[in-house]
Steps between C-alpha positions, in 0.01 A plus 500: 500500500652818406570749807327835502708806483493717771412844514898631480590235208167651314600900582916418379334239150291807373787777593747268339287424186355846435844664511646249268265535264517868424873455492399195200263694330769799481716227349266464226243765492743736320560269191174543317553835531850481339446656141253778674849593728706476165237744285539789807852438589677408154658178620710267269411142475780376714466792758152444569565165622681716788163609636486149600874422572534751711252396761603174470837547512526707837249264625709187484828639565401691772262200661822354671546772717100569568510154616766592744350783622221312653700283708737753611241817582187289516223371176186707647778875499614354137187440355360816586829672369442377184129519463588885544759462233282318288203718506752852483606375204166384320378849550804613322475269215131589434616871486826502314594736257779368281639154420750531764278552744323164497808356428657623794136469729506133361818453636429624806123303517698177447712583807229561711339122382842409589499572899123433472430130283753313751310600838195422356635079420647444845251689694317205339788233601469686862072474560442147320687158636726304261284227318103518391405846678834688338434304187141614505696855529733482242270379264260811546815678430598383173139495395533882554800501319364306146166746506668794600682514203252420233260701668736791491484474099118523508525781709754702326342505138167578711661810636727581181213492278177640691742743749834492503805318529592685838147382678687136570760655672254827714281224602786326734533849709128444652540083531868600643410739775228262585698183531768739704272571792353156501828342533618719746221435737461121449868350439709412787866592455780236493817412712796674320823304400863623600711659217508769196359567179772416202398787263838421281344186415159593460671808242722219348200259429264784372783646252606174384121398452450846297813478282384144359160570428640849338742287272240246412258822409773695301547125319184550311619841334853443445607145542764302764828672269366879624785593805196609713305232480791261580627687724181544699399131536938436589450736766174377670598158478841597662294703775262193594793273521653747753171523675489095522861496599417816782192276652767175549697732648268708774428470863138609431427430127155652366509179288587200700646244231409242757160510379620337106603226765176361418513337096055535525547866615723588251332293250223749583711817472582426131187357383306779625752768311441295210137481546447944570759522234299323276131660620602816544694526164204382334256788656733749380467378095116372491385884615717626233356179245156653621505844453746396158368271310204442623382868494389471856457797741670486833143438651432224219849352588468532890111275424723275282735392778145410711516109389818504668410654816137247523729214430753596762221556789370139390807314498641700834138383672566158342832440606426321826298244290753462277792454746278263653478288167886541376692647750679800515813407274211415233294821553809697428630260217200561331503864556764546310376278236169710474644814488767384262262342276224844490848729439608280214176520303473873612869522301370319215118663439500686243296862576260433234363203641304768740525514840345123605750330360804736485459593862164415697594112523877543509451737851248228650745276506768714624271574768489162618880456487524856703242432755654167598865544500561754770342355769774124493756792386479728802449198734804308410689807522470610892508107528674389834627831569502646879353760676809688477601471142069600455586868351804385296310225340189664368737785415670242283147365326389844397866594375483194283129601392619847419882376337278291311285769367769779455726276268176346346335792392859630369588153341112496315549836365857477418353223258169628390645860381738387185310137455128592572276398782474169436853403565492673833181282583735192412774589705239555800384123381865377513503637876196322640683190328767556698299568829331166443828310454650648832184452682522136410828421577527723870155539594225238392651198700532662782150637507393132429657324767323756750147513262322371820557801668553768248150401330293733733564788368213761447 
């Protein structure tokens, strides 16, 4: 019989879920209104794709160091800190002026999901026991985190087409200030952990991340002989090795490498990059196939990613059924599957085929493959981890999510822009392929020799 929640678990589960879905849907929400930005602002091709990189980018490379925060000055101070930050910034994205304000206010918005998306994972790891009742939790969580982001597309042609582009980022200021006051009165603040923040490390990580995603971008326009481009993606790689080499190193590391101990946890680390990489890649080109091609409007392409977000909210509400029939490694298995399956036709429909074919069917499946893969994903990779090492490891599973989706998104549109669309939809196929081959060989056996167990989730 499954164990009620108490009043506490309930208060910290809707906190937890309502603040990470507005920082999801801000993940997303901007894309479908990508060429609106680009008609005011006069972006390139390759620079828009910074609207996105830049939030992403400061997000994961600054995640590290949020996570840290939390156990050294306490996850309730932290995640109001960066709900602040978050919700400054939102306002300033909805009123910029220029291009490089919302560059910069992106930037800055990613930082604040930063210090705020790993308080609100291990206030989760804190309030719900290890086994069914934190499984239940985590579940809800990555739920959240496959219909937060295809609701954020719906959303943003919505508002780019009947309003503006700027009404997805004004409406977090209200939702914001809300969640602010409600946290501070019902969350209970944590012990805090002995030590200091490592901000070289955190600037080493967040550099390195930014000069390989800028190489990989520049690719598209001028190809691996340009000095710049080479140079760029030398230099980050060279960075993240000497953030790697820093962490081995530390008496306080904001990335313990104790947690790749684990082969299912970092089995999880890579397949998820692979599997954001792939999704998130793939919501940046279909908004542009829609409102190309297809001669949508942004509010005709923002309805056009709906057969996504149903199918996601069914297979996310199906997944304890499902786990119950295959078990987790086979959930996730076939998530990747699904989703690589609905991007592969998606790269080979042809636009004149209408949108049923070309699209509509291609996203259902996707759906399915997004709206069952998080939820084994984000399980399997806080897996075994303790109380202490809480902050550092969901600061780990949303710096893979957003790693994932920074050199995704770059890696897609590097593609698409001098060999069309459809090759960037291939390359996101060739990703889920690869998630699905990792999950297999560090992740599915595990989850079945613990099936019994693992199978309640919901």
């Amino acid at each position: 019989m499954t164990k009620a929640l108490t009043h506490q678990q309930r208060a910290v589960l809707t906190i937890v879920l309502a603040t990470y879905m507005m920082i999801l849907l801000d993940t997303s929400i901007v894309i479908t209104g990508l060429p609106e930005i680009r008609a005011e602002f006069g972006f390139s091709p390759a620079m828009l794709a910074w609207v996105q990189a830049a939030y992403t980018i400061a997000f994961g490379g600054f995640l590290m160091l949020g996570a840290r925060m939390g156990d050294l000055m306490g996850r309730k101070r932290v995640f109001l800190g960066g709900l602040a930050l978050f919700t400054l910034s939102s306002l300033a994205i909805g009123a910029a002026p220029s291009a490089a304000v919302i560059l910069g206010a992106r930037a800055v918005q990613g930082l604040g999901a930063a210090v705020l998306a790993p308080s609100t994972l291990a206030l989760l790891q804190i309030h719900f026991a290890e086994g069914e009742e934190r499984t239940r939790a985590l579940s809800a969580y990555a739920a959240t985190a496959g219909i937060g982001s295809s609701l954020g597309l719906v959303l943003g042609g919505i508002f780019a087409g009947w309003l503006s582009w700027r009404i997805g980022f004004f409406v977090n200021v209200p939702v914001g200030v809300a969640l602010y006051f409600t946290a501070r009165r019902l969350l209970t603040e944590t012990s805090m952990a002995q030590g200091r923040l490592d901000l070289i490390s955190a600037a080493t990580s967040t550099l390195g991340m930014a000069a390989v995603v800028l190489g990989i971008t520049r690719s598209a326009s001028t190809g691996w002989a340009d000095p710049v481009t080479a140079g760029s993606t030398a230099l980050g790689l060279v960075l993240l090795a000497g953030f790697f080499w820093r962490q081995a190193r530390a008496a306080t590391p904001i990335l313990p490498l104790r947690l790749f101990a684990s082969r299912v946890r970092s089995g999880a680390y890579a397949a998820r990059m692979f599997f954001t990489g792939a999704f998130l890649g793939f919501f940046f080109l279909t908004t542009q196939l829609m409102q190309g091609p297809l001669g949508f409007t942004p509010v005709q392409a923002g309805l056009g990613f709906l057969p996504m977000t149903v199918m996601t909210f069914v297979a996310s509400l199906a997944l304890p059924r499902l786990t119950r029939t295959f078990g987790n490694g086979g959930v996730l298995i076939g998530a990747f599957l699904a989703a690589a399956i609905g991007m592969g036709w998606l790269a080979l429909a042809n636009p004149s085929q209408g949108y049923l074919l070309a699209v509509g069917l291609p996203l259902l499946i996707l759906g399915l493959g997004n709206g069952a893969g998080l939820g084994p994903l984000t399980v399997a990779g806080v897996q075994g981890v303790t109380q202490g090492d809480a902050g550092a490891a969901s600061g780990l599973v949303n710096t893979a999510h957003q790693l994932g989706g920074s050199l995704g998104v770059a890696t897609l549109a590097a593609v698409g822009a001098p060999f069309g669309l459809s090759s960037g939809l291939a390359t996101g196929t060739g990703l889920l392929l690869a998630g699905m081959a990792v999950s297999a060989l560090f992740i599915a056996d595990v989850f079945r020799a613990q099936a019994p167990r693992m199978e309640k989730i919901g």
